[in-house]
C-alpha positions in Angstrom: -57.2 -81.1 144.1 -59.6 -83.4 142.4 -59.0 -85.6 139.2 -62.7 -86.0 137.8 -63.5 -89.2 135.9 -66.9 -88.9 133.6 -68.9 -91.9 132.8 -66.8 -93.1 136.0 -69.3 -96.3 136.3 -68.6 -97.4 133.0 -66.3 -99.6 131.6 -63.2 -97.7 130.4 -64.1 -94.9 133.1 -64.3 -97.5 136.1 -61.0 -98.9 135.0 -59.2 -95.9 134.7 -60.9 -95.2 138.2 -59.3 -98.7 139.6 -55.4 -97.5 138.0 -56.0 -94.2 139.8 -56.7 -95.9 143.1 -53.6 -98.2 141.9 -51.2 -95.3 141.7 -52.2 -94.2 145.6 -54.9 -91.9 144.1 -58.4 -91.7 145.7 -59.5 -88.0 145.3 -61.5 -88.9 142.3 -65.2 -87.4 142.0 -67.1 -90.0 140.0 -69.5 -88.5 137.8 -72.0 -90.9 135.9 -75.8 -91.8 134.5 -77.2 -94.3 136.8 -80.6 -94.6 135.2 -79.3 -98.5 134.7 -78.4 -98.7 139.0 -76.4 -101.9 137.7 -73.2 -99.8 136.5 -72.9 -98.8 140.5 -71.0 -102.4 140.6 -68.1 -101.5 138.9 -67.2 -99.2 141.4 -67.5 -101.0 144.8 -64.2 -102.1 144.5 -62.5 -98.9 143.2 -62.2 -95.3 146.5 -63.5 -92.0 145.1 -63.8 -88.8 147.1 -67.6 -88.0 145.8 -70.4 -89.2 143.1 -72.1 -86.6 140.9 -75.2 -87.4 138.3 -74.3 -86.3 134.9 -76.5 -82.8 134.9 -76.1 -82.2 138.6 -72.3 -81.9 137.8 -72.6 -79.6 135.0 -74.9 -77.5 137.1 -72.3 -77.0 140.4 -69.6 -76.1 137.8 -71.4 -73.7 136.4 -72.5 -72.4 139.8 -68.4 -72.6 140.6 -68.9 -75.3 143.2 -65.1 -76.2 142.3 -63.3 -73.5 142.1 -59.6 -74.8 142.1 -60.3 -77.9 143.1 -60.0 -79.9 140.2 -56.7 -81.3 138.4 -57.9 -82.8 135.6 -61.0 -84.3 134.0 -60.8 -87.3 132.3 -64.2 -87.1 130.4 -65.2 -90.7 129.3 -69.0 -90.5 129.2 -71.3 -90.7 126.4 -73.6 -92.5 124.7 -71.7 -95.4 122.6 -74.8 -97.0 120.9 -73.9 -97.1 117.7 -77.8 -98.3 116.9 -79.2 -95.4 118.5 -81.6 -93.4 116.4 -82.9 -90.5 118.6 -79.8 -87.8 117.3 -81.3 -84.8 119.5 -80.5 -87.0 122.9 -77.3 -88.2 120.9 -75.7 -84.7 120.5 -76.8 -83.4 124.2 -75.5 -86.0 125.6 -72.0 -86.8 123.7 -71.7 -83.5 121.5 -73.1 -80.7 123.4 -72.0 -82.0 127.4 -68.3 -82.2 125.7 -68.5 -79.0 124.8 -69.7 -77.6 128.2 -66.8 -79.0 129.3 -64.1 -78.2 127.1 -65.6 -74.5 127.5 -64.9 -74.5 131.3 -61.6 -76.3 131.3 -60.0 -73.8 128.8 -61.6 -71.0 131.0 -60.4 -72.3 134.3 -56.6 -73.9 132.7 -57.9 -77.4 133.5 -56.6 -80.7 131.1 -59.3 -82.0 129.6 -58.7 -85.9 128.1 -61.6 -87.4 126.6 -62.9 -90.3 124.9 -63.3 -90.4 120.8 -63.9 -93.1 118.7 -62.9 -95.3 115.3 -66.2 -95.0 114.3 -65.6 -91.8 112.8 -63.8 -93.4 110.1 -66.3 -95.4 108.5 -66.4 -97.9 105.9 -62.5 -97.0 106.0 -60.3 -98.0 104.4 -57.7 -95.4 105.9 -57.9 -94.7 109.5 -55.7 -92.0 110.4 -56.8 -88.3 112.1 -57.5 -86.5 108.8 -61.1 -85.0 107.5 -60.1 -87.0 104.5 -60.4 -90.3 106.3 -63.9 -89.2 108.3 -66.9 -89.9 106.8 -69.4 -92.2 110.2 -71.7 -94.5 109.3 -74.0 -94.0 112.4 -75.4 -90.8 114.4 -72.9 -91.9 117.2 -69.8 -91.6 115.3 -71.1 -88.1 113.8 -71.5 -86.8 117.2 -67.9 -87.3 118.4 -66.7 -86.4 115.2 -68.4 -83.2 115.6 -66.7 -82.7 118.9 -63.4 -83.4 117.5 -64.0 -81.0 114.6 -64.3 -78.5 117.3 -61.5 -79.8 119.7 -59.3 -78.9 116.2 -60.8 -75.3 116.3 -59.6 -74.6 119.5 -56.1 -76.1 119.9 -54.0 -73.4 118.5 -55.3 -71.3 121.1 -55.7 -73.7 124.1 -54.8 -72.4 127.0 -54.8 -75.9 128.7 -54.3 -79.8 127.6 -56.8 -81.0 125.4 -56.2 -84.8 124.4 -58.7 -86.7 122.4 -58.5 -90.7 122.0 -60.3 -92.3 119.3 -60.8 -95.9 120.6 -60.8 -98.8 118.3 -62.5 -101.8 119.4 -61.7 -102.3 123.3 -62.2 -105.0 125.5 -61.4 -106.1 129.2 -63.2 -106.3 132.5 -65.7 -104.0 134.0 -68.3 -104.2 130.8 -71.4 -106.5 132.1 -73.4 -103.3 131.9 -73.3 -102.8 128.4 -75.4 -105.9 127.1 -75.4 -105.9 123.7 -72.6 -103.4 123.2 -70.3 -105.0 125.2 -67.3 -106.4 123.3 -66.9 -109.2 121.4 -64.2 -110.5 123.5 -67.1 -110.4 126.7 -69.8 -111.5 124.5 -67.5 -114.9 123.5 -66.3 -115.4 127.2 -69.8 -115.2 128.2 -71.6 -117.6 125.2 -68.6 -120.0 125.5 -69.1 -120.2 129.3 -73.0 -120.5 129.3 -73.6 -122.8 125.5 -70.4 -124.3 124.9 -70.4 -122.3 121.7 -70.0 -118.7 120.4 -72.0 -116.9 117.7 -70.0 -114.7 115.0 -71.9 -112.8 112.2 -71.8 -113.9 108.5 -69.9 -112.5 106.0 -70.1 -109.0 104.9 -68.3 -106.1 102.7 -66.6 -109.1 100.7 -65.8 -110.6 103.7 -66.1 -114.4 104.5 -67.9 -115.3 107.6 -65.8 -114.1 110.5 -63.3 -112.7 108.7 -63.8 -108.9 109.0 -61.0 -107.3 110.7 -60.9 -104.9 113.4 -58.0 -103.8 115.8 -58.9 -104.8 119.4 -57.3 -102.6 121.8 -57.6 -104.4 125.7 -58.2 -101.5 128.0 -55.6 -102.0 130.0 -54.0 -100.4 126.8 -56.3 -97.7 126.9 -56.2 -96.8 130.6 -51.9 -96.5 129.9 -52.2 -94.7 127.3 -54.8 -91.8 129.3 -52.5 -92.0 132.8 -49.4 -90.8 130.6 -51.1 -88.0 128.6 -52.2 -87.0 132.1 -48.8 -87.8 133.3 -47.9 -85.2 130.6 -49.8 -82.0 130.3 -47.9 -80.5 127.3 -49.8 -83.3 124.7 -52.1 -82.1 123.2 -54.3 -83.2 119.7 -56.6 -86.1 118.4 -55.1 -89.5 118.9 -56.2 -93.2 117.4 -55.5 -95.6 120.2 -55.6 -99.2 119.0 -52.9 -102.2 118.4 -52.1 -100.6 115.0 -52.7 -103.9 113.5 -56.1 -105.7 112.2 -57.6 -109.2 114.0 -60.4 -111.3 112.4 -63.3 -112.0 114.8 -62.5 -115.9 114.0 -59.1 -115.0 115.7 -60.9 -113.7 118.8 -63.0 -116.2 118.9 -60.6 -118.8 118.9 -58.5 -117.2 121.5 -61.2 -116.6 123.7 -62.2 -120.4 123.5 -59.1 -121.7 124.1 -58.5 -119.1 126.9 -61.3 -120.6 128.7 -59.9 -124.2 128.1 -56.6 -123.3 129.3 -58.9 -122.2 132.4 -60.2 -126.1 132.6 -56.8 -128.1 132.0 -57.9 -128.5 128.4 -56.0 -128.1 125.2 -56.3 -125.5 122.9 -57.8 -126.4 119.5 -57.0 -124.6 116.0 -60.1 -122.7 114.5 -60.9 -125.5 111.7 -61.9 -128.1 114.6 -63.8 -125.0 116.8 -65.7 -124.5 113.5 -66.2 -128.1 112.6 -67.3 -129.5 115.6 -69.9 -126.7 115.9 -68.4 -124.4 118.4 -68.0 -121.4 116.5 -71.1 -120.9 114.4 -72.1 -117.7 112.2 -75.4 -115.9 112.5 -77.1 -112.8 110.1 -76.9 -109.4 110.8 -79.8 -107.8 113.3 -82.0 -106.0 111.2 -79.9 -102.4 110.8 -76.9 -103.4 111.4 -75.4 -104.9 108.0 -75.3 -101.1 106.2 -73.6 -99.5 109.6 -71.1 -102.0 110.0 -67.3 -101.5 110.1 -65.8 -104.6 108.3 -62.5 -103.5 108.5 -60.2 -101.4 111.1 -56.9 -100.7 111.8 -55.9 -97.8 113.5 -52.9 -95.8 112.1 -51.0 -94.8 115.2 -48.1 -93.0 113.8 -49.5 -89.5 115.8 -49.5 -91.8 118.8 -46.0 -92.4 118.5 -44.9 -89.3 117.5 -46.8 -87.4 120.8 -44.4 -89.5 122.8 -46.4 -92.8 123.1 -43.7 -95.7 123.6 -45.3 -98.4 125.9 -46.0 -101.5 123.1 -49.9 -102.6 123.0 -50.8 -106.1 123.9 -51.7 -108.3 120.8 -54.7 -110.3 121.0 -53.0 -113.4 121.4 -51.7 -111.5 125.0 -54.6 -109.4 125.7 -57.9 -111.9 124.8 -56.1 -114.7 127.8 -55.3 -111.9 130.3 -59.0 -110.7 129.7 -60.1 -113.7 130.4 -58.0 -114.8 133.3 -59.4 -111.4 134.7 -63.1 -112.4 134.3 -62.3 -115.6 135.7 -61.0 -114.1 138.9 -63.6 -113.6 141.6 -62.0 -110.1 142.9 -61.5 -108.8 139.3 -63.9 -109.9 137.2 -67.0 -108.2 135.9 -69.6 -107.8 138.7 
């Protein structure tokens, strides 16, 4: 039997790949989008059993290339730009391939676990799984609200797991690919390391510069939090996973830095002398941006907890320096 990770090259996907390989597993078929070739770097390091394009995937399943073969599919790709206009390519790719999927795990008894996301919440300011709360800002978050919508519609009569995640703002390892919509934790690391500064965007939504607050969720976090839903196939629902509790990017910033101090032998330094000294500095808003921007998140994770979720998360203070120990290592850093 097969455990099938979508979006395998990826960055959630190739390290939830890597803690399969960790637990002794390496009959994974990778399924992925390499139209960017660079993403194949994120799996060098990790064993998988086959590689499948996106569409040629969908195609042998429907042709019943697997039949009984596969375990689980933990379905992690999509399309995550959130400034991404063209909605038809949007809704094929994160909407309509979901529900392909979903379709043929409930008719084959197959656990589906797939990948959501906070930004079908919004402008906030309440983050918990209720229509109430869901109103995205972006065609991105519309899409996988859509899919959730009908994830809801079909889990009284599921005949399988179905376990949705919505991810808050997550960072680690593995995410060179993703340029511009990498994390802000990868996007510091990397500024720090190549200007001796970092660039944070100016104040917005009554916020100083900075000082928006999200909850950042290190994927190690994330991949935990997948391995015991698959760990236990009676958990079902729509799940936020994030820290529960809200960081401002000057936070992150500042641990990032001093992270990468620590690295040298320095000292850390508090955010006033970062700021004052010039190495945290605040830019505008891309053009676009400022009216699609979450200035505030916190992920309510009280259905977490009550699905059987335990394991604490790491706080940024823990997560940001193990991130960044991690990208400093040769063997585990991003390619």
């Amino acid at each position: 039997m097969y455990t099938v990770v979508t979006g395998a090259a990826g960055f959630i996907g190739s390290n939830l790949v890597k803690a399969l390989n960790a637990r002794g597993e390496s009959r994974i078929i990778a399924v992925d989008n390499l139209a960017r070739a660079d993403k194949f770097l994120n799996l060098v390091d990790c064993e998988i059993a086959d590689y499948f394009d996106k569409d040629e995937f969908l195609g042998r399943l429907g042709g019943g290339d697997f039949e009984d073969d596969i375990a689980a599919i933990l379905h992690q790709g999509a399309c995550s730009d959130t400034m991404e206009t063209d909605g038809r390519y949007m809704f094929a790719n994160n909407y309509r391939y979901s529900v392909t999927l979903l379709e043929y795990c409930q008719e084959n008894d197959i656990p589906l676990i797939y990948a959501s996301t906070a930004a079908v919440y919004g402008a906030g300011p309440d983050f918990r799984e209720e229509r109430a709360c869901e109103s995205p800002l972006n065609v991105y978050g519309y899409s996988k609200l859509l899919f959730d919508e009908y994830v809801r519609r079909v889990l009284p009569e599921r005949t399988a797991q179905i376990a949705g995640f919505r991810y808050f703002n997550v960072y680690g390892p593995r995410e060179a690919h993703k340029g511009r919509m990498a994390s802000v934790v990868w996007r510091f690391f990397n500024q720090y390391r190549e200007a001796g500064k970092v660039q944070l965007f100016e104040g917005s939504a009554g916020y100083a510069a900075g000082e928006q607050r999200r909850d950042f969720v290190s994927v190690d976090d994330v991949v935990a939090v997948n391995l015991e839903f698959l760990d236990h196939p009676e958990r079902s629902g729509v799940f936020n996973v994030g820290t529960g509790s809200a960081a401002t990017f000057n936070v992150v910033a500042t641990a990032t830095i001093n992270a990468c101090r620590a690295a040298a032998g320095a000292e850390a330094l508090p955010f006033d002398a970062l700021h004052r000294d010039g190495t945290i500095e605040y830019i505008a808003f891309p053009p676009g941006l400022g009216p699609k921007y979450q200035s505030f998140t916190q992920a309510d994770l009280g259905r977490l907890r009550g699905a059987g979720y335990r394991a604490p998360m790491l706080s940024v203070e823990e997560g940001v320096p193990r991130c960044v120990r991690a990208l400093l290592a040769p063997d585990t850093g991003d390619p």
